[in-house]
C-alpha positions as MATLAB code, in Angstrom:
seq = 'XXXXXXXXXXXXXXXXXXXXXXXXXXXXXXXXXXXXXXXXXXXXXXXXXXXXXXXXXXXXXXXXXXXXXXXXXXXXXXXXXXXXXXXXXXXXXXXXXXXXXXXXXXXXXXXXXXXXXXXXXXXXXXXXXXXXXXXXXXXXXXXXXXXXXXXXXXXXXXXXXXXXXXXXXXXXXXXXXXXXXXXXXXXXXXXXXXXXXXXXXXXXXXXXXXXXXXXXXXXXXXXXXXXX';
ca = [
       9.984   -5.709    6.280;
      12.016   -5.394    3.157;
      10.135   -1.856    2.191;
      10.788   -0.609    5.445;
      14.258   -1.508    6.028;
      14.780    0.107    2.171;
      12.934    3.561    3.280;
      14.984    3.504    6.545;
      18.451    3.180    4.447;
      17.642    5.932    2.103;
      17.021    7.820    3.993;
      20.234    7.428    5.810;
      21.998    8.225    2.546;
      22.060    4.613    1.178;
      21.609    5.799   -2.974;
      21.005    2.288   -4.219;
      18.414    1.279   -1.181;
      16.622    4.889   -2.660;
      16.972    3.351   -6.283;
      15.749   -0.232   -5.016;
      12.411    1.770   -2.649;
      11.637    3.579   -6.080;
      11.475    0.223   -8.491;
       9.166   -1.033   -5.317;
       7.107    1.791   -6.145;
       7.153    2.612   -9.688;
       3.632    1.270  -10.133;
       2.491    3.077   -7.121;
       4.113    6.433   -8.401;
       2.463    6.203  -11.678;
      -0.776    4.976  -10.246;
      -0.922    8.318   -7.906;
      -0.116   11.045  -10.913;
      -2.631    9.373  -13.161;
      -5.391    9.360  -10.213;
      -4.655   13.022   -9.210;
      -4.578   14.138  -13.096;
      -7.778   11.746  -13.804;
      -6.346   10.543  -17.059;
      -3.727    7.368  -18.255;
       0.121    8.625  -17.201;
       2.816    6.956  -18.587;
       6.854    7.957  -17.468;
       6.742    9.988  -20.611;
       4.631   12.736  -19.123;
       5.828   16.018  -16.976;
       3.638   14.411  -14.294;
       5.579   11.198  -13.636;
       8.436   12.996  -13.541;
       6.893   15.310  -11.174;
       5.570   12.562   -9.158;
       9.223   10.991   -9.303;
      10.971   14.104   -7.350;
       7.666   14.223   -5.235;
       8.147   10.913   -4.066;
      12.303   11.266   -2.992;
      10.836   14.575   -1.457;
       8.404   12.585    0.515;
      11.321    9.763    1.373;
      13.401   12.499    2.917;
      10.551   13.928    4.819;
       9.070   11.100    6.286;
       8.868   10.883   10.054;
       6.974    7.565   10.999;
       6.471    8.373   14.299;
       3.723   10.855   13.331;
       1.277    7.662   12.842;
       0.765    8.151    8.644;
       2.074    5.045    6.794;
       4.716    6.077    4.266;
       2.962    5.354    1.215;
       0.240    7.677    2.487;
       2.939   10.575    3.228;
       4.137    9.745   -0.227;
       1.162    9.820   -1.877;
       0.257   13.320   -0.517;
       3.283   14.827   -1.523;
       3.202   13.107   -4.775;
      -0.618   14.998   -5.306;
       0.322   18.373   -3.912;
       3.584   19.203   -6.231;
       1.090   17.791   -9.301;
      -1.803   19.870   -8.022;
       0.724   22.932   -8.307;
       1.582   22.129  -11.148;
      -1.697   21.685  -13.426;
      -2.571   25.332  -11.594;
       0.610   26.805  -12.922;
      -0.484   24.887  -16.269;
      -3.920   26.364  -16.001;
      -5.463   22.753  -16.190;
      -8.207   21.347  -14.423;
      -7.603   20.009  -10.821;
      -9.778   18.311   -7.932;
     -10.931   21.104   -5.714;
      -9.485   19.257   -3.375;
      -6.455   18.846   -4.337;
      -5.982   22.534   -5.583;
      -6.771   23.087   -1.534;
      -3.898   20.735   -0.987;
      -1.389   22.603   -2.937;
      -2.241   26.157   -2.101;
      -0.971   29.137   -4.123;
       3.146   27.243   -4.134;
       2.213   23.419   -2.661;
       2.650   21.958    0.269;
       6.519   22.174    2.009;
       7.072   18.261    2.431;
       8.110   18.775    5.653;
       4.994   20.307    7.391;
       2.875   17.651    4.337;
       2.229   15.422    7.513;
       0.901   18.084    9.618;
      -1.645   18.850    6.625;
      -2.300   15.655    6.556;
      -6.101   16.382    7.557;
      -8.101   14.055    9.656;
     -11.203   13.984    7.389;
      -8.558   12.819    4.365;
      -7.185    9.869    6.717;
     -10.742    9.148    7.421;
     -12.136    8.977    3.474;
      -8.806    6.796    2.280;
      -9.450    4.721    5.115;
     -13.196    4.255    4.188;
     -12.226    3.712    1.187;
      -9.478    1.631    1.283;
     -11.741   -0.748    3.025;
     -14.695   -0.266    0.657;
     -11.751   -1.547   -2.367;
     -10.966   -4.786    0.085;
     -14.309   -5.626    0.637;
     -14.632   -6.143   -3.094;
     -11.929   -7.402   -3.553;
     -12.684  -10.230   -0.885;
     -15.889  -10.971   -2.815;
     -14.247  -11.713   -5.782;
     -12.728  -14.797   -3.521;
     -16.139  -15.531   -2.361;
     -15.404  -13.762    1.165;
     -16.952  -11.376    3.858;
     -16.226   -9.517    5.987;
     -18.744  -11.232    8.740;
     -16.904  -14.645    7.477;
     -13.656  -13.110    8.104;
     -14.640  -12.193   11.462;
     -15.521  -16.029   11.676;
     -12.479  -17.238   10.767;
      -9.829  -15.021   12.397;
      -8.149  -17.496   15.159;
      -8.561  -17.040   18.263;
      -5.176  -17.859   19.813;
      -2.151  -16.067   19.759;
      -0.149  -18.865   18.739;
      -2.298  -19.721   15.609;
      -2.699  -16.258   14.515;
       1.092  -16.169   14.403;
       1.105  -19.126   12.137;
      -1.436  -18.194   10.112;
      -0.288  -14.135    9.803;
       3.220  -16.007    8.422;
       1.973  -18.207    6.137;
      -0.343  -15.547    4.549;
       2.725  -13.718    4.435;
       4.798  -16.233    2.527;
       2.011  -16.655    0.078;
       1.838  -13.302   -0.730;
       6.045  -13.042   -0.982;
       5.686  -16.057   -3.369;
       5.197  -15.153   -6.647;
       4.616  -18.563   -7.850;
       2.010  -19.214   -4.934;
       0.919  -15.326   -5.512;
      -0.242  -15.714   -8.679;
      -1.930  -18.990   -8.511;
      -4.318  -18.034   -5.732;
      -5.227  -14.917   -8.017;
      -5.832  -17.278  -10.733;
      -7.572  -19.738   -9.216;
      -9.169  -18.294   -6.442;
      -7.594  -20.988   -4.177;
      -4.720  -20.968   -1.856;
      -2.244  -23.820   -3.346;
      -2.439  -25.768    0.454;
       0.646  -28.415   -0.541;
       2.794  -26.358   -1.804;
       2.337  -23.610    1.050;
       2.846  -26.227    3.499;
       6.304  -27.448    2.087;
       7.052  -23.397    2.048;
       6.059  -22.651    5.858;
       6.528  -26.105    7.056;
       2.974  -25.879    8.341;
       0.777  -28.951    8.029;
      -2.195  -28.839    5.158;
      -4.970  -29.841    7.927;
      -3.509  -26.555    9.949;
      -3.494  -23.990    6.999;
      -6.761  -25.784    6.125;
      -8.450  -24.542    9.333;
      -6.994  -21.056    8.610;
      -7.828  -21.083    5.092;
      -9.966  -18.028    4.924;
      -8.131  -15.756    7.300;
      -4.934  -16.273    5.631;
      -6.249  -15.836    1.909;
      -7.809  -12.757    3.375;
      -4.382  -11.743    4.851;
      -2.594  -12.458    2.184;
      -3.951  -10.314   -0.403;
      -3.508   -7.193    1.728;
       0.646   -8.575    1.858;
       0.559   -8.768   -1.740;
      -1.153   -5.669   -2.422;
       0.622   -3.287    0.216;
       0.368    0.149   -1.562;
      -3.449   -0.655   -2.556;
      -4.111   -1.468    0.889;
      -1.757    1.362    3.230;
      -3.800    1.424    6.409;
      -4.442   -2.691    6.828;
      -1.105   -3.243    5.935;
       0.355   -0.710    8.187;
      -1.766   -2.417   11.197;
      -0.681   -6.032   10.206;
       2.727   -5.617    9.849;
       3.228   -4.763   13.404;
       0.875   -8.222   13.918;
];
């Protein structure tokens, strides 16, 4: 994966793979500081700049084989140093958060082992509470999806690639957000699968695909099907 290959190289030193994993997650970063201040951020504020340095901190900290996706790690960094910092500002902060930081934030190298289980276990929740919406805006559920994921290794593998070329496309991308409908020709000229196939696998890999295209929206299901 291209994110992962970009987190491994910065972390190696590589100063344009670090520039290249922050434009990946610009949105992300600004998306996290406005969340933990509860208000509109743009890169204007002290707090994207804080969440900027936060999220290097977190690059440089990050030790996958601890089991917490990066953008999680990130994210948890990136809400500690702000928490800290609307203390020191004597603004209001999530309880929880405040927690988080402590009286000087959270070292981002001990972050992960903060990383409480009852805080994996709400994101998660809701992380999947945000998809199931978000599939019923297609006209999906989760007991259809359960329907329509393939049995067989082989077609899973087919179906897990297309999905993923759909969601790399932007083209593709954005029409199936438009319209609510995978573009079937087109996708098959792109994967070289036949229409009838991704026709059968319609559902599962709409419902794939939107996790691919959405990867920082949707950490933990992305983190499980990228190792698919």
């Amino acid at each position: 994966m291209v994110r992962d290959e970009l987190l491994s190289r910065a972390r190696n030193g590589d100063h344009q793979a670090r520039e290249k994993l922050v434009e990946l997650h610009r949105r992300f970063i600004l998306n996290t500081a406005g969340a933990t201040c509860k208000q509109r951020i743009t890169w204007s504020d002290d707090a994207a700049s804080i969440a900027l340095i936060a999220f290097n901190e977190a690059v440089d900290a990050y030790k996958d084989e601890r089991g917490v996706p990066f953008p999680a790690f990130a994210r948890l960094v990136i809400r500690s140093r702000i928490a800290d910092y609307l203390r020191k500002e004597a603004r209001k902060s999530a309880q929880s958060l405040e927690e988080l930081a402590a009286s000087g934030g959270l070292p981002a190298e001990v972050a992960c082992h903060q990383f409480a289980e009852e805080e994996a276990v709400r994101e998660r929740r809701e992380e999947i509470r945000r998809y199931s919406e978000l599939l019923k805006d297609f006209g999906l559920t989760f007991r259809q999806l359960a329907d329509a994921s393939p049995k067989h290794r082989d077609a899973r593998a087919n179906f897990l690639r297309a999905a993923r070329v759909l969601a790399e496309n932007d083209a593709l991308f954005s029409r199936l957000i438009q319209t609510k409908r995978i573009p079937l020709n087109e996708l098959a000229v792109a994967t070289g699968v036949p229409r009838k196939t991704l026709e059968r696998g319609r559902r599962y890999i709409l419902a794939v695909s939107l996790i691919f295209g959405y990867p920082e929206e949707f950490t933990y299901l992305y983190s499980y099907l990228k190792y698919c």
